[in-house]
KEVOTOR-153024 format. One record per residue: x, y, z of N, C-alpha, C, O in turn; residue number from 0. Coordinates in Angstrom, 2 decimals. Layout:
[miza [X, Y, Z], [X, Y, Z], [X, Y, Z], [X, Y, Z], NUM]
...
END
This chain:
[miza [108.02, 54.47, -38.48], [109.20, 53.77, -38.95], [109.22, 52.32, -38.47], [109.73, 51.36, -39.05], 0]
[miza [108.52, 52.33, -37.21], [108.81, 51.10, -36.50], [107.57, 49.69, -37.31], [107.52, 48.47, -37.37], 1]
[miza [107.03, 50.48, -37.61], [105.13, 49.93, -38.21], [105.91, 49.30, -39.68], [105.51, 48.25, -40.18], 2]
[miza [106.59, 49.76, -40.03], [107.40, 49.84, -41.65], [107.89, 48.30, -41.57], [107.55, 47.27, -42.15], 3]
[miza [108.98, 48.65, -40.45], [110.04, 47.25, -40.28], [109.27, 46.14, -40.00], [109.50, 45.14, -40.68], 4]
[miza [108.29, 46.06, -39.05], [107.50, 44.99, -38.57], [106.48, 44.77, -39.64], [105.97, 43.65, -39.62], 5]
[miza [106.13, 45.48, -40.46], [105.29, 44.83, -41.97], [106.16, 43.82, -42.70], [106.07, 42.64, -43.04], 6]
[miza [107.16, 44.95, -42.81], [108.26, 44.33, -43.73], [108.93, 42.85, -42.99], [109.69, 42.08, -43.58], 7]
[miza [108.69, 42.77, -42.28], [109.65, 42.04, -41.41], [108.12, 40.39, -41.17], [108.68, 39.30, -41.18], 8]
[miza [106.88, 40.30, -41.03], [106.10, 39.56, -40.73], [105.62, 39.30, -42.18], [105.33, 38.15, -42.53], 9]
[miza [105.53, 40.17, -42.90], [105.39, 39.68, -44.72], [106.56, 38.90, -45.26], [106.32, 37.90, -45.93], 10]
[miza [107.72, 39.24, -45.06], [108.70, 38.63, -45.62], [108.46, 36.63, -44.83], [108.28, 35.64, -45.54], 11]
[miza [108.53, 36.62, -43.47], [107.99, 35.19, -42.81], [107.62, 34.53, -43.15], [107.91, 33.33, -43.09], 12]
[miza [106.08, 35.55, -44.08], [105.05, 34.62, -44.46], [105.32, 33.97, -45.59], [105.18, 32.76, -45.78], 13]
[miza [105.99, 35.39, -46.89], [106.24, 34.68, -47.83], [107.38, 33.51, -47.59], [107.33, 32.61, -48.42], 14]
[miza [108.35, 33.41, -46.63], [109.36, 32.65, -47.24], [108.84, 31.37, -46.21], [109.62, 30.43, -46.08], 15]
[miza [107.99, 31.36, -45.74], [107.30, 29.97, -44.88], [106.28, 29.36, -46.01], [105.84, 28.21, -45.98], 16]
[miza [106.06, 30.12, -46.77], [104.66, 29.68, -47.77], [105.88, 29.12, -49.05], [105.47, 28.35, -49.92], 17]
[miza [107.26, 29.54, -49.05], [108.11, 29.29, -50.32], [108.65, 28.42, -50.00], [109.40, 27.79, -50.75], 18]
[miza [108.43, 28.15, -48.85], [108.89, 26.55, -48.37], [108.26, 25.87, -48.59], [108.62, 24.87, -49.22], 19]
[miza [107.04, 26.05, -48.20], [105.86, 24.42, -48.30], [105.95, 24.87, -49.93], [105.82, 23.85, -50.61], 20]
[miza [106.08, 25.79, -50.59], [105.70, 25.36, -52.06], [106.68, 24.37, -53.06], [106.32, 23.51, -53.85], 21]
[miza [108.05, 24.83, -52.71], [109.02, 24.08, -53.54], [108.67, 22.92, -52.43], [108.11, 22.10, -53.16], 22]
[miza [108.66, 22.35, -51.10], [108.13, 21.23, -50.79], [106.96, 20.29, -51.32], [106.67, 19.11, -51.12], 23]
[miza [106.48, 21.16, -51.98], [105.07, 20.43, -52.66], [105.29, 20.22, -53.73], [105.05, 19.13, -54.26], 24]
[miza [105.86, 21.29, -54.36], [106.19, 21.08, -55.91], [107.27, 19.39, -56.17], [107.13, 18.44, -56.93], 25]
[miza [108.19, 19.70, -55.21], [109.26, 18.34, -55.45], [108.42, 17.34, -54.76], [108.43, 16.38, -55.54], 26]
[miza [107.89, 17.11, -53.99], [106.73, 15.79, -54.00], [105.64, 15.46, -55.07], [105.05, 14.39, -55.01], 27]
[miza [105.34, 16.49, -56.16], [104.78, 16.29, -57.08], [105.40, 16.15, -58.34], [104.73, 16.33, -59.35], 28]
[miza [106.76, 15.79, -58.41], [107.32, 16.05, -59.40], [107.42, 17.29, -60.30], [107.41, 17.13, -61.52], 29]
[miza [107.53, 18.68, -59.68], [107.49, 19.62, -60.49], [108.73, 20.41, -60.04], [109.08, 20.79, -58.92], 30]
[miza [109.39, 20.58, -61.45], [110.73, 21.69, -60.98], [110.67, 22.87, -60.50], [109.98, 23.78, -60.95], 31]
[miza [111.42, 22.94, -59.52], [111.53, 23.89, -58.47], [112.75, 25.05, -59.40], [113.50, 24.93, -60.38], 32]
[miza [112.37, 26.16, -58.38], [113.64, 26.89, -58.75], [114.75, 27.22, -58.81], [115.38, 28.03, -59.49], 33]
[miza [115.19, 25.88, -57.29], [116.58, 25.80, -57.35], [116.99, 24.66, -58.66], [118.00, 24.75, -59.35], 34]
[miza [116.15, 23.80, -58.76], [117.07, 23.17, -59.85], [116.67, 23.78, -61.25], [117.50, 23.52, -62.12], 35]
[miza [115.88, 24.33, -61.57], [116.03, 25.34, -62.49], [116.95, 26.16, -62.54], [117.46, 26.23, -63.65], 36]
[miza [117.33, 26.77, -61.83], [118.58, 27.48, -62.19], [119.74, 26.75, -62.09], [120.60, 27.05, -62.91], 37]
[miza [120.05, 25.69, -61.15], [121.45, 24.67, -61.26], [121.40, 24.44, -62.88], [122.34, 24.67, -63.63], 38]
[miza [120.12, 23.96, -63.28], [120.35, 22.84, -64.88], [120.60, 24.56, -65.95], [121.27, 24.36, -66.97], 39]
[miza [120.19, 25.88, -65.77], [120.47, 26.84, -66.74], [122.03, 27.13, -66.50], [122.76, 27.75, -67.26], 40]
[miza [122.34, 26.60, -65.41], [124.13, 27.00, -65.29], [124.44, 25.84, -65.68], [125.63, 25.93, -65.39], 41]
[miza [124.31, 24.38, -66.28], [124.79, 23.26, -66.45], [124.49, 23.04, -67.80], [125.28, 22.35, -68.43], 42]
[miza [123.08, 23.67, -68.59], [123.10, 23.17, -69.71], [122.89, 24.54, -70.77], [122.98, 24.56, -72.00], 43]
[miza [122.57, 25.67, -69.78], [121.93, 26.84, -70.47], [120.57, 27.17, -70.47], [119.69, 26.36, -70.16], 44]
[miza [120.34, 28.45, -70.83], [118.97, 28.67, -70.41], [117.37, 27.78, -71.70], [116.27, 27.23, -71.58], 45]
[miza [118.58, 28.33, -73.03], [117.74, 27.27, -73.78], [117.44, 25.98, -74.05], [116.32, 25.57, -74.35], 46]
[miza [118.12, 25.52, -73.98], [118.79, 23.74, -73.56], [117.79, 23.98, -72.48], [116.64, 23.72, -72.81], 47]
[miza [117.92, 24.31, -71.55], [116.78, 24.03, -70.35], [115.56, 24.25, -70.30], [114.93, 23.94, -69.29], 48]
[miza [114.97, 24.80, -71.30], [113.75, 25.36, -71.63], [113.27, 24.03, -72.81], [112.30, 23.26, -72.82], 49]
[miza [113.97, 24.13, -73.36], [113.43, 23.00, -74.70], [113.37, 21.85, -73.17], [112.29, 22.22, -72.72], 50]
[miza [113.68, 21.15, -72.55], [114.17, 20.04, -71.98], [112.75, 19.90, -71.10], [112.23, 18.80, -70.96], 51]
[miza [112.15, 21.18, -70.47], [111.27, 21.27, -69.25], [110.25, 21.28, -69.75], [110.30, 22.08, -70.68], 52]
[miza [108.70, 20.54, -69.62], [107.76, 20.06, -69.96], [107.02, 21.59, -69.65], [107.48, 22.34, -68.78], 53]
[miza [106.00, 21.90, -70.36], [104.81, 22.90, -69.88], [104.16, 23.53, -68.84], [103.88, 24.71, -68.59], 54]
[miza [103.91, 21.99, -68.04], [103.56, 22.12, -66.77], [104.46, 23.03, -65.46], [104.15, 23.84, -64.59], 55]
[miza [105.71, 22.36, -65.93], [106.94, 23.46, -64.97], [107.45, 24.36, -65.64], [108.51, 24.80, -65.20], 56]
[miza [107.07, 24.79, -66.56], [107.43, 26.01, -67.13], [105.88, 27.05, -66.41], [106.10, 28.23, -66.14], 57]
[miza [104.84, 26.63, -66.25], [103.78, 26.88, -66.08], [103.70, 27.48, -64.79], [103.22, 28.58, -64.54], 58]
[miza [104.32, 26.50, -63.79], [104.16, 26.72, -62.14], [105.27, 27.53, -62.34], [104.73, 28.63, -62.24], 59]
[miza [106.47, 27.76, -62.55], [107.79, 28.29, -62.48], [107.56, 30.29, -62.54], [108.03, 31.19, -61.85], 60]
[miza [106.61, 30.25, -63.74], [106.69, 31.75, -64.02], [105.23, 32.32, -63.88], [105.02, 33.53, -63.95], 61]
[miza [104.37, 31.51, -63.70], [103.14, 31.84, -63.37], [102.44, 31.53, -62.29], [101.57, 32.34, -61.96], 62]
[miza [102.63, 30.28, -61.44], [102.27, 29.88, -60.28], [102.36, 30.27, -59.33], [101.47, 30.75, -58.63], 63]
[miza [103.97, 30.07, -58.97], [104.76, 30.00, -57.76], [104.84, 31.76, -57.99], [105.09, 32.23, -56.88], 64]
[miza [104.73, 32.70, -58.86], [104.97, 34.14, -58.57], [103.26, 34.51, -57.92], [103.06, 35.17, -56.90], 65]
[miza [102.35, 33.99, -58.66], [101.78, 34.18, -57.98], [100.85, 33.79, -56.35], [100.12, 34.46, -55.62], 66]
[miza [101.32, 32.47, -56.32], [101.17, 32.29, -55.21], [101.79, 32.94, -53.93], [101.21, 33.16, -52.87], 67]
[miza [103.24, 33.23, -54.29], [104.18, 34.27, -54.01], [103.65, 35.55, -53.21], [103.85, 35.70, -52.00], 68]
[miza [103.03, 36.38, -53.93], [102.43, 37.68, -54.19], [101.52, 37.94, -53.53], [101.25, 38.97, -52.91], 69]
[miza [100.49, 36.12, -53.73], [99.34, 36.40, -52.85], [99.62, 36.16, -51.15], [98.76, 36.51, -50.35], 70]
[miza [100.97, 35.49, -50.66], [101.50, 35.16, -49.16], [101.36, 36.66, -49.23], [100.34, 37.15, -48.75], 71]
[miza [102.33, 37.53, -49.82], [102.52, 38.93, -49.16], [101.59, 39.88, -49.19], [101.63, 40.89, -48.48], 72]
[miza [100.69, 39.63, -50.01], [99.01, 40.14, -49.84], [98.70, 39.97, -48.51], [98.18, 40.90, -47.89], 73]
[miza [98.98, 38.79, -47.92], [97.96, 37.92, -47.01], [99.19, 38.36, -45.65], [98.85, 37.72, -44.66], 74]
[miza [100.00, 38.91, -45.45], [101.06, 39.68, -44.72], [100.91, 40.67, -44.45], [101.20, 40.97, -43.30], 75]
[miza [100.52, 41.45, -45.13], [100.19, 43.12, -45.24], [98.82, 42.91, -44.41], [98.83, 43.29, -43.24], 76]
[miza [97.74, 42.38, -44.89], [96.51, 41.91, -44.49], [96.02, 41.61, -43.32], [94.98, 42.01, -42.81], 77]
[miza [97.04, 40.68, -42.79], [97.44, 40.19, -41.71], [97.58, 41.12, -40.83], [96.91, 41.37, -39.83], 78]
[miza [98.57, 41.66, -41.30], [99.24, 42.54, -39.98], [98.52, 43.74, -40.10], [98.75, 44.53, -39.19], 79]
[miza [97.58, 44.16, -41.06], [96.61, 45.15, -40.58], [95.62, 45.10, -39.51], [95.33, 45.83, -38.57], 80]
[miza [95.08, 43.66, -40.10], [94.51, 43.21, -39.24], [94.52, 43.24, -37.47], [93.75, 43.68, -36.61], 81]
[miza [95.52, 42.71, -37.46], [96.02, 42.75, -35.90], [96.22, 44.33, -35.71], [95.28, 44.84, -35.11], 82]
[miza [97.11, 45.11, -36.06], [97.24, 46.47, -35.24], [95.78, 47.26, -35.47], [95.65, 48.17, -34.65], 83]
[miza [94.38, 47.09, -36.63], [93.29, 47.68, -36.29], [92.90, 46.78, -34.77], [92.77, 47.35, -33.69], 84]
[miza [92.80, 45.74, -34.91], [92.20, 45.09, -33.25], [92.56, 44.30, -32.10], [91.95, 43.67, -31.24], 85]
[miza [93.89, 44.58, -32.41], [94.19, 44.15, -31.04], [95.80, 45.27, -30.54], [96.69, 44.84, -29.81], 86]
[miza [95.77, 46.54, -31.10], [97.00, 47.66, -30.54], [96.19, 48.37, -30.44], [96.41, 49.51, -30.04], 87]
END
């Protein structure tokens, strides 16, 4: 039970330390993030906001950033196998 929480608990870290530097990277590169993606779908709508957003951030938005996402908590699980095969 305890092995459960501490997966759950050192995956979640990773992903939301890796979802930091990403919307950090993304808004230094000019690419919409997901908080203002969803501010502009409550301000203009979801279609209005879709016609409005170029390819590229439609691109990183639903294909990128999920998977870059996916692969932090890959790399969490991984991780923390890692350590309890060699060093518990």
């Amino acid at each position: 039970m305890i092995n459960a929480f501490l997966l759950t608990l050192w995956s979640g870290i990773i992903i939301l330390i890796g979802a930091i530097l990403i919307n950090g990277l993304g808004s230094k590169l000019g690419i919409e993030t997901w908080y203002g993606y969803l501010n502009s779908i409550a301000d203009k709508g979801f279609g209005e906001t879709n016609k409005i957003l170029s390819w590229p951030n439609l691109l990183f938005l639903y294909i990128i950033y999920p998977l870059c996402l996916g692969g932090l908590g890959l790399m969490g699980v991984r991780s923390y196998e890692f350590f309890i095969r060699h060093f518990m």
